[in-house]
N, C-alpha and C positions, 0 to 999 in steps of 0.2 A: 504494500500500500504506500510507503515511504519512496520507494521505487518510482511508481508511478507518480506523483506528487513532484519529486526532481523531474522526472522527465518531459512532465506537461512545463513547467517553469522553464525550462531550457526551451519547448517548442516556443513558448510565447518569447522570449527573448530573441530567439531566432527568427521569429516573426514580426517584432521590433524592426530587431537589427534591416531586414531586407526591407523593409517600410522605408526608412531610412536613407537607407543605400537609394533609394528608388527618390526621392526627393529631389529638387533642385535645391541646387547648393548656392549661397547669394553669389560666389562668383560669377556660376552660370548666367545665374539671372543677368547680372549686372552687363555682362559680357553680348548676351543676349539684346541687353535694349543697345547697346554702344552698335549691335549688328544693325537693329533696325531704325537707327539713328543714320549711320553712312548708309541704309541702304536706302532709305527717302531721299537724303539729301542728294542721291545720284537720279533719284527718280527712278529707279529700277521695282517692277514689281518685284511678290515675294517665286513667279514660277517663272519671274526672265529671270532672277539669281539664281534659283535652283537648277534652270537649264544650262546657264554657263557652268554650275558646279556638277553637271550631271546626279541632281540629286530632284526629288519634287519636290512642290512648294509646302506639302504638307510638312517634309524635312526642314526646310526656311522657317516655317512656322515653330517647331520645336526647336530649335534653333535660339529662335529669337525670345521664346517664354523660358527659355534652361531649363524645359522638360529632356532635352539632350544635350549632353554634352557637344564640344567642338573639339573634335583631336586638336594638335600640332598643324598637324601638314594640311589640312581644309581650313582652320583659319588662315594660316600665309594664302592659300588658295582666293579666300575671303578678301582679306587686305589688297591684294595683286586685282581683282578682280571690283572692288572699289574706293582703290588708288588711296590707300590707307594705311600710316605704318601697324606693322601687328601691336604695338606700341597702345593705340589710338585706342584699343579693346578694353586696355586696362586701367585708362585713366581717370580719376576719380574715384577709383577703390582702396580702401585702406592698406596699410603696410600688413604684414602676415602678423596677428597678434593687437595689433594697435585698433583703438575703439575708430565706429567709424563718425565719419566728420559732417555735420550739417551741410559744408562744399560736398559731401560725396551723394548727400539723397537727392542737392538739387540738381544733381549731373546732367541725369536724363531731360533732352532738350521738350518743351513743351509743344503739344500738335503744329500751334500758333506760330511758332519761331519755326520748326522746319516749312512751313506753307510758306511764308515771306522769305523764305531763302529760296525756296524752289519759283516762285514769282518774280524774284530781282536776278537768277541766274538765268529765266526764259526771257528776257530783254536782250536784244542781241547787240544793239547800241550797246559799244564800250563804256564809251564816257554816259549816256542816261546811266547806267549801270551803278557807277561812278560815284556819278551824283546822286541818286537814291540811295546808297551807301550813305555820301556824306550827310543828308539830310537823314536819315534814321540815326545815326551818331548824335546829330544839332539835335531830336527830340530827345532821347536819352539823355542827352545831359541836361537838357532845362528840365526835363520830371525829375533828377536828380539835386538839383541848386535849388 
């Protein structure tokens, strides 16, 4: 009876443990939104990046939620594919150990700010370009002053 008692305990830890395992981990996550972060900003859907990665877009999708991981070799794939250091994945995440930082939650860019990026880079006029830039700069800083 003791027998059985350890061994049901051991099942359910074991069924912990693969719970677990099976979880995204906030790197993922984090890693994830950085993916669908350059991948708006390139304007790429999520099944044109999965066709250049020979992957589907339902894979782009896990991807991007860190319900899967991203080896090595498919993020340089990622980065190479939109013009990103692999670098760029990790930024705003904390040191290994160290709490994380108020900068790291507001990392991820808001709906708002990717659409106005992608609206001032379909302007083909360099200089309008230019100047739309400079004038979103001129309102930032007076909402600021």
């Amino acid at each position: 009876m003791i027998g059985q008692h350890l061994g049901s305990r051991k099942r359910k830890a074991a069924n912990v443990a693969a719970v677990l395992a099976t979880m995204p981990r906030e790197t993922d996550i984090h890693i994830g939104r950085r993916l669908r972060e350059a991948r708006l900003a390139r304007v790429l859907s999520q099944g044109a990046l999965g066709k250049k990665l020979g992957v589907t877009f339902q894979q782009v999708q896990k991807y991007e939620s860190g319900a899967n991981r991203i080896g090595g070799s498919r993020l340089w794939d990622i980065s190479g594919i939109l013009e990103v250091p692999v670098s760029y994945f990790f930024e705003g995440l904390p040191s290994a150990g160290a709490p994380a930082t108020p900068e790291a939650a507001e990392a991820p860019l808001m709906r708002r700010s990717l659409k106005l990026a992608k609206e001032i880079d379909a302007i083909e006029d360099e200089t309008v370009k230019q100047q739309m830039l400079r004038l979103v700069r001129a309102l930032a800083k007076g909402e600021s002053a």
